[in-house]
N, C-alpha and C positions, 0 to 999 in steps of 0.2 A: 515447265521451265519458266522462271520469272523474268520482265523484262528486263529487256538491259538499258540501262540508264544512265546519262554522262555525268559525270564527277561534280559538274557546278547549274548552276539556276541560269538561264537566261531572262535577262530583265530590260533591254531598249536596244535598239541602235544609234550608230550616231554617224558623224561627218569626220574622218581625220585626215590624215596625212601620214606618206612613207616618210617614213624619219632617215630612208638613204636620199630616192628621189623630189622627194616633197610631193607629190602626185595624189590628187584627194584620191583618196580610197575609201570604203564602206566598213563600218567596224561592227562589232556586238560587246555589249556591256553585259558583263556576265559575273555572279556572284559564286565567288571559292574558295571556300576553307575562310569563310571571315572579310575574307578581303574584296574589292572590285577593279576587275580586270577590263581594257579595252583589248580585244581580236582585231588583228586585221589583216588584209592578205593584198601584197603589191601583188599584179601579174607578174613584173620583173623581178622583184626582192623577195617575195615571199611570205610567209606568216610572220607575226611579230604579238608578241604581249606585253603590256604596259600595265603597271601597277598604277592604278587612278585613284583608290584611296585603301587604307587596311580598317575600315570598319563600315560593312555595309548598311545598318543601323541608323548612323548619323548622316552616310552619304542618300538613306533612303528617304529621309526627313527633308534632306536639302533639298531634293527633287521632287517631292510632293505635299510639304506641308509646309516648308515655308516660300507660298505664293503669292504672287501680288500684283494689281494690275501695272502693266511697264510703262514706266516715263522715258520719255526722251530724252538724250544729252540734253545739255546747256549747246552745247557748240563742238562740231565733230573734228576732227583733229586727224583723219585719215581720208581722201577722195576713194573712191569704188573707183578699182583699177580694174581687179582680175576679179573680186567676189570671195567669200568668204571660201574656206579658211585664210584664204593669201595676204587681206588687205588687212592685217593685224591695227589694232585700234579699231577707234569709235568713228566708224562710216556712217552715211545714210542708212546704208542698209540696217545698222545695229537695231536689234529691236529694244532696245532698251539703256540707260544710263550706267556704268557698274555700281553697282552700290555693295555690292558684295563681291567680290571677284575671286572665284575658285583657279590656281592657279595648276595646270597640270604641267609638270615638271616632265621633259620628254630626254633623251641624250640627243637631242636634236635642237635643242637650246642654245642660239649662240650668241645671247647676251646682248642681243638689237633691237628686242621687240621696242618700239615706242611707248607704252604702257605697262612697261614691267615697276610694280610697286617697290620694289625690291634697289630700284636706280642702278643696277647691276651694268646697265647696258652705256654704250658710249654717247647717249644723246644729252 
């Protein structure tokens, strides 16, 4: 009998958030059917799947070929309140200036972040 094998690739983890309670949770970036997917499991809310990009190809490039050693902001524009993910913007802690800013579009978006390219938000 051959083994049994799950439907997609696992390829990193990462840091996110329940999109009910905003609660960092633990994810897995995982490749399927073309596309890449973040996992993630509130204890309270439960599983959730997020579409993070539909071509694993380009978003695999992003993450490993195009590298660089990281510069610092000019000037940070958010204080280190609670610590990443919470303190949205360019903290201390950021390790680097955006120069590229991959935006993941969540239904937990409410149009506040201080650094949304997009000016979407009320600031």
């Amino acid at each position: 009998m051959p083994p049994r094998t799950r439907p997609y690739l696992y390829y990193d983890v990462a840091v996110s958030i329940c999109s009910t309670c905003h609660r960092k949770v633990e994810g897995k970036i995982l490749f399927e059917a073309g596309n890449v997917f973040l996992d993630k499991r509130c204890p309270e809310h439960g599983f959730e799947r997020v579409l993070v990009a539909d071509d694993v190809d380009y978003y695999r490039r992003c993450r490993e070929v195009f590298l660089k050693a990281p510069e610092m902001p000019a000037r940070y524009n958010t204080p280190i309140r609670w610590g990443c993910p919470y303190d949205c913007g360019l903290c201390p802690d950021h390790e680097q200036h955006s120069c590229l800013t991959l935006v993941e579009i969540a239904d937990a978006c409410n149009l506040a972040c201080p650094v949304c390219y997009a000016a979407s938000g009320p600031h």
